[in-house]
N, C-alpha and C positions, 0 to 999 in steps of 0.2 A: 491491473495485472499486466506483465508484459510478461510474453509467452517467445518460449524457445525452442528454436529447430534443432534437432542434431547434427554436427559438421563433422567436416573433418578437421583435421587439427595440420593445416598449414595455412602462410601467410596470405589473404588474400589481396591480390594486386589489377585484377580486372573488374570494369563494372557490374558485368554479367556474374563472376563469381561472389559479388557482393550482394547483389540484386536474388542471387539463388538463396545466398545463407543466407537474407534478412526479410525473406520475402515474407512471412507472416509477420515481422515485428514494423516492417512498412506499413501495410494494410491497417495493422493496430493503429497507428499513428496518426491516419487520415493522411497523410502528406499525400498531396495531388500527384499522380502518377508524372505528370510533366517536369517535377523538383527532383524525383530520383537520383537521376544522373546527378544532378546539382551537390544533392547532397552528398551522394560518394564523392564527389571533389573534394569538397571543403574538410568532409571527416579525413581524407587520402590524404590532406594537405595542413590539420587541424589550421584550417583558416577561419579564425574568431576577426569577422570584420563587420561586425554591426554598428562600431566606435563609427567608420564613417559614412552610416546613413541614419544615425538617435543620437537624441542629446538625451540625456536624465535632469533633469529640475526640479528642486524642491518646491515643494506645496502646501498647503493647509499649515503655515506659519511654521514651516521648515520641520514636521511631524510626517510628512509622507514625501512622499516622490513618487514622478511621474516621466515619463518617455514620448519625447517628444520627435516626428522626425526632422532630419535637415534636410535630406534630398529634394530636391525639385519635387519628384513625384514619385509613387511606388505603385503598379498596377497591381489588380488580382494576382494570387499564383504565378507572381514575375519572377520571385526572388524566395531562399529559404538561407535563413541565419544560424550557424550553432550556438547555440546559449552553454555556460559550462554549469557543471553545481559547484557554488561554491562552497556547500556543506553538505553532505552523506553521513544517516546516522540510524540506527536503534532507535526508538525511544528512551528504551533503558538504557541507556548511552550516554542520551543527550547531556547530562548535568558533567559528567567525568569529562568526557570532549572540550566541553568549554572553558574548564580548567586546567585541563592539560597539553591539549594541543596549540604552539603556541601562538599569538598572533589571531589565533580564529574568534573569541569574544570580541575583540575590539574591532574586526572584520563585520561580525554579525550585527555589533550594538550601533555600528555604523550606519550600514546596510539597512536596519529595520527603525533608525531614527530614533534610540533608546539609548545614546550615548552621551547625551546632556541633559541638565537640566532644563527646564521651561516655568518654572512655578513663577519667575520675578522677568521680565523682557528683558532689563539692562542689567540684571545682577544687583542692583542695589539695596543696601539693606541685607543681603544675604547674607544670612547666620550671625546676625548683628548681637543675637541676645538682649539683653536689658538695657544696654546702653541702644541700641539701635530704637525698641520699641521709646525712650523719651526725645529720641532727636524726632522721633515720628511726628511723637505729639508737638515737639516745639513745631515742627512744620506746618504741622496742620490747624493750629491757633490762630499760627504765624499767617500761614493763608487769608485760614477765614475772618482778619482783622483787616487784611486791605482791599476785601472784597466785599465788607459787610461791617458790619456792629461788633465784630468778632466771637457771636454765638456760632457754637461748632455744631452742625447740627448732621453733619456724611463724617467718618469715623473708617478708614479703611486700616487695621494691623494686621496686613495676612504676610503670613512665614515669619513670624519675627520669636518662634520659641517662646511664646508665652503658653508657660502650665497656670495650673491653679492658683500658688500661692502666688504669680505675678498679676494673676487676673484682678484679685482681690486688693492689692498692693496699688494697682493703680488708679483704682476707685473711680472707676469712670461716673457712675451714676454721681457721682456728687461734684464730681468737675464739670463732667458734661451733661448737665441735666435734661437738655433740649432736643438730643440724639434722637434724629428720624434714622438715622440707616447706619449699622453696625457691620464690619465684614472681620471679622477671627477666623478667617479659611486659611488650613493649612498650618495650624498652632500646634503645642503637644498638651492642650484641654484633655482631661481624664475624668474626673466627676463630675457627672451632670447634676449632683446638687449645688455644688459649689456654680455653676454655669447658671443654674436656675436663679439662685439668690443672686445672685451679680446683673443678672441682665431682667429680671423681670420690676427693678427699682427706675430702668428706662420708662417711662408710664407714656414716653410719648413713640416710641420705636412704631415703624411703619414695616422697616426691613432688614432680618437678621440672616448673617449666614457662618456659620459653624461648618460646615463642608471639613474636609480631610483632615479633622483632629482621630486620629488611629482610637483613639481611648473615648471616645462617644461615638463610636461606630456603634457597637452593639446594643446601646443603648436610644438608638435617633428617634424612635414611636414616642416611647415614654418623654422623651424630652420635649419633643414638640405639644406632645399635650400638655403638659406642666405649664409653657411658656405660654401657649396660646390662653388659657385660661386666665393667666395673671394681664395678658396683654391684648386685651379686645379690638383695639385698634391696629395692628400686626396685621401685612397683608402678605407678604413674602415671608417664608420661612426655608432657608435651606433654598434659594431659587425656585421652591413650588409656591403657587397661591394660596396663600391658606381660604376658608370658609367665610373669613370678612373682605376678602380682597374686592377693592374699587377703583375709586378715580385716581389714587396715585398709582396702584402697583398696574395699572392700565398705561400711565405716562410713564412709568418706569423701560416698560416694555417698548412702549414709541421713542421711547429718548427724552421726552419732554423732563424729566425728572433725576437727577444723577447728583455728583461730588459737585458742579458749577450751580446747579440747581437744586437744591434738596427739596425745595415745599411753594407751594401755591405764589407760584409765577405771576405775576399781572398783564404781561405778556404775549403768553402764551396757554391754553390747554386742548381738552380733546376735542374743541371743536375743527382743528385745523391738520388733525391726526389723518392722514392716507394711508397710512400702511403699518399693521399691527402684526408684528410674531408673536402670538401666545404659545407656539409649538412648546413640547414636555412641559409644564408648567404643573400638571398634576392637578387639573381644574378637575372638577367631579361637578358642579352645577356652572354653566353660560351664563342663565339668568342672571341679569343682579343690575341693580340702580347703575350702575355706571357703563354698563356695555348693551346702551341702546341708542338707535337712531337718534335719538336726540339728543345725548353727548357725544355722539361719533358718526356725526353726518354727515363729511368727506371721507369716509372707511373706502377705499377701493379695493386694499389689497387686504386678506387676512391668511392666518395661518394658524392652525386648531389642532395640528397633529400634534399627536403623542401624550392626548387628554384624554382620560378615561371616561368623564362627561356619562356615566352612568346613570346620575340626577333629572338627568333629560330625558324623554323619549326621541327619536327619530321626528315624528310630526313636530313636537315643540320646538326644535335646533330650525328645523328647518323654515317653521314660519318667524321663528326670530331671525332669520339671515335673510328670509325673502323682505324686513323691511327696512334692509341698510338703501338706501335707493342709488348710492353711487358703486356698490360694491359688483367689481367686476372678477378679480383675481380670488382663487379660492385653493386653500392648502388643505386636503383631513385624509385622512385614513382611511384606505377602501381596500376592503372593508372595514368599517369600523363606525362609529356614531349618527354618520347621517344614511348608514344606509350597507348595505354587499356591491353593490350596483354602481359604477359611474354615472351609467347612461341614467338610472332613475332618480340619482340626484341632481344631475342638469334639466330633466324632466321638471322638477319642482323649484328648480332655481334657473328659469330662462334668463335672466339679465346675468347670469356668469358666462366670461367669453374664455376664462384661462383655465383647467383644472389639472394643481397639479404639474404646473408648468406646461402644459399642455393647450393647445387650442381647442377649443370645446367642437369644432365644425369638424377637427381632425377626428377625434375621439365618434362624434355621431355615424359619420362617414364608414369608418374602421365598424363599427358596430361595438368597439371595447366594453368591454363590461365594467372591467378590473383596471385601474389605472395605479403603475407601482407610483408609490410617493416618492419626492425628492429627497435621496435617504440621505445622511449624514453619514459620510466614512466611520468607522471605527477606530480612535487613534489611540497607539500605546499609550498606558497610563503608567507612571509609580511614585513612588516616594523615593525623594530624595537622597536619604540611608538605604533605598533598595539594593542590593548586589547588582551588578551588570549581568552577572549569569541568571539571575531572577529574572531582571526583566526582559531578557531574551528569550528566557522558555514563556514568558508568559504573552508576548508580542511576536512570537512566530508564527502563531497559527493563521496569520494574515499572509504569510509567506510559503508557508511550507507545500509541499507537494509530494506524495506519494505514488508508488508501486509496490509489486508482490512479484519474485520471481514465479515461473512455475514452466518447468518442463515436460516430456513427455510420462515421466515418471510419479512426482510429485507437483504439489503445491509448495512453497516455500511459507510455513507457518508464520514466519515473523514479516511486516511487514516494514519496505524501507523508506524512510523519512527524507526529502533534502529540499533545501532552497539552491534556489537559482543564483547565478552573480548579481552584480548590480545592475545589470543591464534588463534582467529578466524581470528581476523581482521589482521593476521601477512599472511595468507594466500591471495599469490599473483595471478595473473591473468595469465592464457596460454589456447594458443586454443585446445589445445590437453592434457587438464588436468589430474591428476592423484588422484584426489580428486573430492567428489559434497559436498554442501552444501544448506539445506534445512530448511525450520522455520518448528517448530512444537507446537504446541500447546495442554500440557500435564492437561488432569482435573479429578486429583485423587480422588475427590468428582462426575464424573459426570457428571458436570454442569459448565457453563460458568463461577459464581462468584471463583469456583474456580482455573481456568485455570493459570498455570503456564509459558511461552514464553519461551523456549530456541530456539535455532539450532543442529541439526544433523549431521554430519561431517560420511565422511566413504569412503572407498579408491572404486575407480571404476578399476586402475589399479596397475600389480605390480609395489611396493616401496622396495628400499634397505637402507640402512643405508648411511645417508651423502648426501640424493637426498632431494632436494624442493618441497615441499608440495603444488601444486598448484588448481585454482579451476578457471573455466569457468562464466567470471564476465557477461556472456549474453549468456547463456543454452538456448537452443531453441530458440536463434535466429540468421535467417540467414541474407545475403542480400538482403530477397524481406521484411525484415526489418529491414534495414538500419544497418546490423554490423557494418559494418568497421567504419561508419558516429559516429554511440556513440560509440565506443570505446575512441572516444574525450575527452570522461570522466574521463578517467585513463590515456590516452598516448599522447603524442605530435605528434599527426595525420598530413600529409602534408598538409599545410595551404593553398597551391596554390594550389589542387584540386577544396578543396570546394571553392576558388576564383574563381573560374571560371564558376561554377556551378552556383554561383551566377549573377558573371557579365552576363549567358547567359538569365538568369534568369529575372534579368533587364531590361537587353536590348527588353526582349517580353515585357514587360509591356509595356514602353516608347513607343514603337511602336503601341501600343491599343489604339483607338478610338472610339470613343461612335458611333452606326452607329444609327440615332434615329428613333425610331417607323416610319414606313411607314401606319399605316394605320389610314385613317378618322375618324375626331371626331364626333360622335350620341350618344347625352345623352342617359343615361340607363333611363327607363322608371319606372316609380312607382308601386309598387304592389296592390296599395292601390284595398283592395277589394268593390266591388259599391254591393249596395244593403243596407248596413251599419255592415253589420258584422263586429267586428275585425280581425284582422291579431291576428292566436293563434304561440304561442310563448311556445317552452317549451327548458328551462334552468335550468342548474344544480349549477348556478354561484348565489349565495344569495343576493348578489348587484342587480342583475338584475331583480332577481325576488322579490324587494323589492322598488326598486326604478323605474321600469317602469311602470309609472300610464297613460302614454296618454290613451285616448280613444280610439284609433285606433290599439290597440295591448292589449291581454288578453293573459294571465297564463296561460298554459294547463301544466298535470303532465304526458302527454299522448304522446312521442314523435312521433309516427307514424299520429296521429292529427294534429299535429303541419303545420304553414305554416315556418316557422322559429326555425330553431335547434340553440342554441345558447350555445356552450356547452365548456367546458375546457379542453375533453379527445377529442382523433384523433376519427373522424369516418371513418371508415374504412368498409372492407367489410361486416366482420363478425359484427360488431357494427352492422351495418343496419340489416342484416339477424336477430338478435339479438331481434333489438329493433321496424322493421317493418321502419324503414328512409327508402324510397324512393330516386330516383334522380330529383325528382319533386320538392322536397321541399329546399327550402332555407336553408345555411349551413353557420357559419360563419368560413371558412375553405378553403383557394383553394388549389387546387391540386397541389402539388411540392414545396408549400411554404416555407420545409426546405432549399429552397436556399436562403432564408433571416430569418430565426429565428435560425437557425442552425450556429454556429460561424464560422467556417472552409467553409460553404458553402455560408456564405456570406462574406467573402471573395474572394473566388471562382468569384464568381459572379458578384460583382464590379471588380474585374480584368481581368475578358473574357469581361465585358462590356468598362468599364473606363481602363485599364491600370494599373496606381498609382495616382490615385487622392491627391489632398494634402489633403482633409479630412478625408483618410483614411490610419492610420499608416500603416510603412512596419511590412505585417501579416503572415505569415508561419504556415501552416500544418502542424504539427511536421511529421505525421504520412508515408507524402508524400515527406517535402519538408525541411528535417531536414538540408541536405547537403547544401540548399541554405541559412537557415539560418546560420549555421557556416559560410559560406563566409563574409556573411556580418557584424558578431560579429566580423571575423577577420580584415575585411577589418575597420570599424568603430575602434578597438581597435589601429592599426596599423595609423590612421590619428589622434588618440588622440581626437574622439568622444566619447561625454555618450553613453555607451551601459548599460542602465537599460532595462529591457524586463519585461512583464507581459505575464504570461502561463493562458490560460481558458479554463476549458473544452467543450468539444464541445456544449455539451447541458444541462449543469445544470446550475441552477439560486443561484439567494442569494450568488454568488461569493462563493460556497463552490469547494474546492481545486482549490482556485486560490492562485496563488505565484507571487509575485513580486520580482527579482534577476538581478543581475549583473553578476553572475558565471556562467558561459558555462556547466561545468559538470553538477550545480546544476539545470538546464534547461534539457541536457540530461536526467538525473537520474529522473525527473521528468515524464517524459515520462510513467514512470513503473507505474504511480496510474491511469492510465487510459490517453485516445485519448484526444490532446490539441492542442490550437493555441498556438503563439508565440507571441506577438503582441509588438512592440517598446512603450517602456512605455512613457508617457506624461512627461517627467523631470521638464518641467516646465510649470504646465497648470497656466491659470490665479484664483486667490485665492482671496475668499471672508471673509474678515476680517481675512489673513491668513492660510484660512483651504480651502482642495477643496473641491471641487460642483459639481456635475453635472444637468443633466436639463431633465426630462422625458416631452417627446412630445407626443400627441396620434392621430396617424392618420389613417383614415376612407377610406377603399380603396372599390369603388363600383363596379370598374371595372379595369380589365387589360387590358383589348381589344374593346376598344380604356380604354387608359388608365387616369381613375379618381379617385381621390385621394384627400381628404379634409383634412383640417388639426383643428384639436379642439382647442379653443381661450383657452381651461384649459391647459395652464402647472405645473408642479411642481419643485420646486429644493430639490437638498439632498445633505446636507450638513455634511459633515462629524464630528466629535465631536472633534479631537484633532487638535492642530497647525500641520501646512505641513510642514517632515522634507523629508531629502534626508540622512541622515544616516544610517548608516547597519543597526544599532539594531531596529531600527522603522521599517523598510520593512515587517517586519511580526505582528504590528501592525495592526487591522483591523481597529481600529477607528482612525486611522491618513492615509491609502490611500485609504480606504473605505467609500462609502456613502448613502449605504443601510442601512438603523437602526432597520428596521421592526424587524430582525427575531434577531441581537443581538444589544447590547448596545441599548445605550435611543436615541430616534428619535431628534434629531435637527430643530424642523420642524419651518420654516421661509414661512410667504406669498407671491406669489410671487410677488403681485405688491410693498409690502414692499422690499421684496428682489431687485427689481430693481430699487426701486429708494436710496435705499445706494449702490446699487453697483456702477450707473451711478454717482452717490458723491465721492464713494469712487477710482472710474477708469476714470473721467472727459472723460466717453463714451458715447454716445447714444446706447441705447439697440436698438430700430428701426433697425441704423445698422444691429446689430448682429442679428437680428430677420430675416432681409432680406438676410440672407447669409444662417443661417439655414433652412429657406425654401427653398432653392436652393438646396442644399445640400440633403435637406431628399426628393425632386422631384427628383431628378438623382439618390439615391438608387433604389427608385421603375422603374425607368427608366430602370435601368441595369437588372432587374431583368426583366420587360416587354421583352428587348429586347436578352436577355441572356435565357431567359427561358418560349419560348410563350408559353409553353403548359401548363402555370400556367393559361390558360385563360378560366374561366365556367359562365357560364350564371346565374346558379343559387347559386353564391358564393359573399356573402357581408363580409368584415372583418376589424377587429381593431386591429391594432400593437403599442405597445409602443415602440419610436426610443429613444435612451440613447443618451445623446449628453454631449461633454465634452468642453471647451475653452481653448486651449493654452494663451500663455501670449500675443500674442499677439491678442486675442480675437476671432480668428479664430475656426470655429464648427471643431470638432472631430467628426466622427461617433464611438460607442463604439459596441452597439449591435441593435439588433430590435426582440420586444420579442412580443409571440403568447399572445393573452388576457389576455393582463397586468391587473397587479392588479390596481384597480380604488378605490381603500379605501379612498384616499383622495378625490378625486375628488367628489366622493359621500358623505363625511365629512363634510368639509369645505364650506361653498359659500367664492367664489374669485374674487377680484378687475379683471377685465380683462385689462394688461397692451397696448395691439396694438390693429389695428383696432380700432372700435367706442366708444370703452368701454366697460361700465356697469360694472354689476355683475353677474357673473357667479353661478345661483343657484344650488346649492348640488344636491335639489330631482329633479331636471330638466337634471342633467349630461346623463344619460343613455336614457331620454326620447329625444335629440336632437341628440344623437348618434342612436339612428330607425331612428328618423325623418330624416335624412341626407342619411342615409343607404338604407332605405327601400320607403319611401315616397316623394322622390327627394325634401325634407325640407331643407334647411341651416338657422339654430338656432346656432350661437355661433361657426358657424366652416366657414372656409374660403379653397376657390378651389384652389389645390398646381399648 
């Protein structure tokens, strides 16, 4: 958030006048009081001169960059840099800007190293097609004739556009009969039966990879069990180990084994191996004939991260590691298989001196418990036919950086997006950095309209000439939030943590049952006052006090008069002291009700009640439960499930900073604009005339205890304005996965009894049905809340919530939210055909007058008991 002073509105040209207007947006900044001065210089003088103390150099095989300096030296707080943005944006922006503004994607694609290809080093062979994949093979005959007998036995055609009917065409299995090692990564393969029958006649294959064919994506579980079963000797599948991997896919990993070498060297094996990467391999059992001391009795160096290794206990890993006897260097997960603890895993492994990259006498010394692993950056990925504009939204979130305006008045609801220039964004991540970087917001008038945005750059410690210029991509924050969990954002975190976290995660759900209200049902009693007085009513809600005419209920502007508070804002303590409310008087309000209007808590609360209902997507806490969410992005990834996800904040309406995403990082990073759910997005809800819908319910709760709860015959749909796509560039569309119109775009507005008798046409369904299932559904939220949180229960507490319902395709209710005193604008608008129950018509100036009568008067006019 960067927060603003009020000014005045002339040029500022002294440093003292500068120093006055920016004096909280300094302090935000951390900039050391001693840069001050410095920095009104350079902003006075827009002096961008960092070009001559950093160099930028590419890295990680020309996929990142990094900043490096030139200067001799750079002391603490010597010096402060302005960095510019080289992009300022919306989110809901992003995709239009990149197309329209000119010159800025090939800036960005630049910038974030997503502007070429890398699938081939030299280009060769690229986009060869058919004639490419046989000059392949002549080559590779051709090889293996003057290096051998000429039996082909390593087989590499990656990118060469071979589909199915070419796969088949070239009949490998009876040309190449002898094939240990097949690589088809990066092909346009589609049918994994045509795959299966082609590769599984290899009888002698050791090692397949199929990797980035788009069209056995969704398909990868099922395929690898087909192959494995016909191919028992298969020890790599996909660069994971499979269940038979041994003494090759172990020489594989040392080098002993490859294209110069495919099979049983005379030369060479594992007894001469020192240094083994197993890292992500996807081991699940260590154990096996091939990875012990006595095939691998020079082991000094190993590396086990990113293996789920669940087949093992902790005591078993660990006394197979204690009998490699040269093994000194040691790479795993902490926490993760051999333990939560560093120090207890050195404890059981004294002859380790490295852990972790680390010296083990450092780590005892420090008293470290937790040692982060040597993580692997995150580097953009795509497909070669990906759009640039794709790959930039999809590779930014390693770059981007955000704030929120907010001044004395408001918050600025949207928040704003931008990357650094090259110079910023070339600055890498370290936990012990030697740089900070901060947004500043420079307004040499003043005044907001003229506020210029850079960043501030400045060394925190000493730098020498020839050293990495690094910066701390999560400052002030530790692990009571959730470091190590987003650092996901930037590094290839071990994936089998958070599986587990997840699966533990799970497994409570699964195990939760509804235990249901135990106590007896006694109608709640009417207020109705005898004598003929009205019931006085005082509300701050203009519908209500425009459309409530019964007789039995009069207008007071008086709330301490009132017998009924019917109001939009929380009452609270001071409210009442305030305003003279009483606990006498009726409130349309209970006590604790954020555990079902609050998003994150009503979640909560159907799963302390219910478990994992099917009505209600898998929803995560970011704030609490980020760690279980990674499991399950990876676990869904890794089965070749949609992992689309929708983030919401916890408590704002009208869908403002909600995001709809596929990207992990860009769900982490999201995090930073404020507290959000996670929620499994609808991939495929059922669509009305093509676009989606949802369905606002209103129901009438009069009592918790015993719990009654009516439901209003008025519903509404909202229909979205554009065709339903599932492409990148539309996710940040409002009016294609949105279907709120009130506050932007033009209202869609359909009646509902019109709406359901095309949709019953157009879905050859009975709404009936789905009416009878959404009642169920919205009785078991209030359920779980009765019994998850009795202390919502007041005697003098009447209330109206709107339930948001959505249909999957196969017609199935969704719960989406339940909101505190929905807006009734239509309801109050329109008179409506009423489709279930008896009928009628639902009159406008009648809505609010059978919502008392239901509420207050034990009346049921148009509402029906859940």
């Amino acid at each position: 958030m960067v927060a603003m002073a009020s000014t005045a509105n002339r040029k500022i040209e002294t440093y003292e006048e500068f120093a006055k207007v920016h004096a909280l947006l300094l302090v935000a900044s951390g900039l050391p009081e001693c840069l001050h001065r410095r920095l009104f210089e350079k902003l006075s003088g827009e002096l961008f001169d960092g070009g001559n103390h950093f160099q930028i150099e590419p890295c990680e095989g020309g996929r990142q960059r990094r900043l490096v300096l030139t200067s001799v030296s750079m002391e603490t707080d010597s010096e402060v840099f302005l960095v510019d943005h080289a992009w300022t944006f919306r989110l809901s922006d992003a995709y239009k800007q990149l197309r329209e503004v000119p010159g800025l994607s090939e800036r960005m694609g630049s910038l974030m190293c997503v502007d070429v290809d890398v699938s081939s080093d030299d280009g060769e062979d690229e986009g060869n097609g058919e004639l490419g994949v046989e000059e392949t093979l002549e080559r590779e005959v051709g090889e293996a004739k003057e290096k051998g007998n000429g039996t082909l036995r390593w087989l590499e055609l990656e990118g060469l556009n071979i589909d199915d009917a070419m796969l088949v065409s070239l009949a490998l299995p009876t040309r190449f009969p002898d094939l240990v090692a097949l690589s088809l990564l990066g092909n346009k393969l589609n049918s994994a039966e045509v795959v299966v029958q082609e590769v599984i006649k290899l009888k002698h294959l050791k090692g397949i990879w199929l990797n980035n064919n788009l069209g056995l994506k969704n398909c990868d579980g099922k395929l690898a069990g087909l192959i494995l079963k016909e191919l028992p000797e298969l020890e790599i599948y996909n660069s994971s180990f499979t269940s038979n991997f041994g003494e090759w896919a172990l020489g594989f990993c040392a080098g002993i084994y490859g294209k110069d070498n495919p099979v049983n060297a005379d030369h060479t094996s594992l007894h001469t191996v020192s240094s083994l990467d197993l890292s992500n391999r996807n081991i699940h059992n260590l154990k096996n004939k091939a990875f012990t001391p006595i095939c691998l009795p020079s082991l000094t160096y190993l590396n086990i991260q990113g293996n789920p290794l669940e087949q093992n206990s902790v005591g078993d890993l660990l006394d197979l590691l204690q009998r490699f006897p040269c093994l000194r260097s040691l790479e795993v997960d902490i926490p993760g298989p051999l333990g939560r603890r560093a120090i207890d895993i050195l404890e059981s492994l004294p002859n380790i001196s490295e852990l972790n990259g680390i010296d083990t006498s450092k780590i005892l010394e420090t008293g470290k418990h937790v040692i982060d692993s040597m993580l692997l950056p995150r580097l953009p990925e795509w497909t070669p036919d990906e759009p640039l504009a794709d790959r930039i939204i999809n590779a930014m979130w390693q770059h981007v950086m955000t704030y929120r305006l907010a001044d004395e008045e408001k918050l600025d609801e949207t928040p704003v997006w931008y990357v650094m220039d090259e110079l910023g964004s070339a600055l890498r991540h370290s936990d012990e950095p030697n740089f900070r970087v901060a947004p500043f917001l420079f307004m040499p008038e003043g005044n907001l309209a003229s506020a210029v945005s850079f960043s501030i750059l400045w060394p925190t410690q000493n730098v020498r000439k020839g050293d990495e210029c690094t910066r701390d991509y999560l400052l002030g924050i530790g692990e009571d939030k959730q470091r190590s969990a987003r650092l996901t954002a930037w590094f290839h975190t071990p994936e089998n943590y958070f599986i587990r976290a997840y699966e533990k995660h799970r497994q409570k759900l699964l195990s939760t049952s509804l235990m249901p209200p135990t106590f007896q049902y006694s109608g709640t009693q009417s207020i109705h006052r005898h004598g003929g007085r009205p019931l006085l009513v005082y509300t701050d809600i203009p519908h209500v006090e425009e459309y409530l005419t019964h007789p039995e209920f009069a207008i007071t502007n008086e709330p301490k008069e009132a017998d009924i508070i019917w109001t939009s804002v929380q009452v609270d303590e001071d409210m009442k002291k305030a305003t003279g409310i009483t606990d006498q008087q009726y409130i349309n309000q209970y006590p604790f009700e954020a555990c079902l209007v609050m998003k994150h808590h009503l979640a909560e609360t159907i799963q302390k009640a219910h478990g994992s209902p099917q009505w209600l997507q898998p929803t995560y806490n970011l704030e609490t439960h980020l760690s279980q969410l990674i499991g399950d992005y990876c676990i869904r990834k890794r089965e070749g499930l949609d992992n689309l996800w929708i983030l919401k904040p916890w408590n704002m309406a009208r869908t403002i900073d909600t995001t709809v995403t596929d990207n992990l990082p860009a769900i982490i990073r999201l995090m930073e604009t404020g507290p959000k759910i996670c929620q499994k997005y609808i991939e495929q809800p059922a669509l009305f005339q093509g676009k989606k819908f949802d369905l606002r319910y209103i129901v009438l709760v009069r009592s918790m205890h015993p719990l009654e709860i009516f439901l209003s015959d008025c519903f509404w749909v909202r229909i979205a304005n554009n065709q339903y796509s599932l492409a990148r560039s539309s996710l940040f569309e409002y009016e294609t996965h949105f279907t709120v119109m009130n506050y932007r775009g033009t209202i869609n507005h359909k009646n509902a009894s019109e709406f359901v008798r095309e949709f019953e046409e157009e879905h050859q369904v009975k709404w009936l049905d789905i009416h009878t299932r959404v009642r169920k559904m919205i009785r078991s939220v209030f359920e779980a809340a009765a019994v998850a949180h009795p202390e919502m229960h007041s005697p003098t507490s009447r209330a109206m919530y709107g339930v948001d319902v959505m249909l999957d395709s196969s017609f199935q209710p969704k719960l989406l939210e339940v909101t505190y005193c929905p807006d009734c604008t239509r309801a109050c608008k329109y008179d409506m055909d009423i489709v279930i129950g008896e009928g009628g018509v639902a009159k406008s100036c009648d809505f609010f007058n059978n919502v008392f009568r239901c509420l207050f008067l034990n009346e049921t006019s148009q509402v029906s008991q859940l």
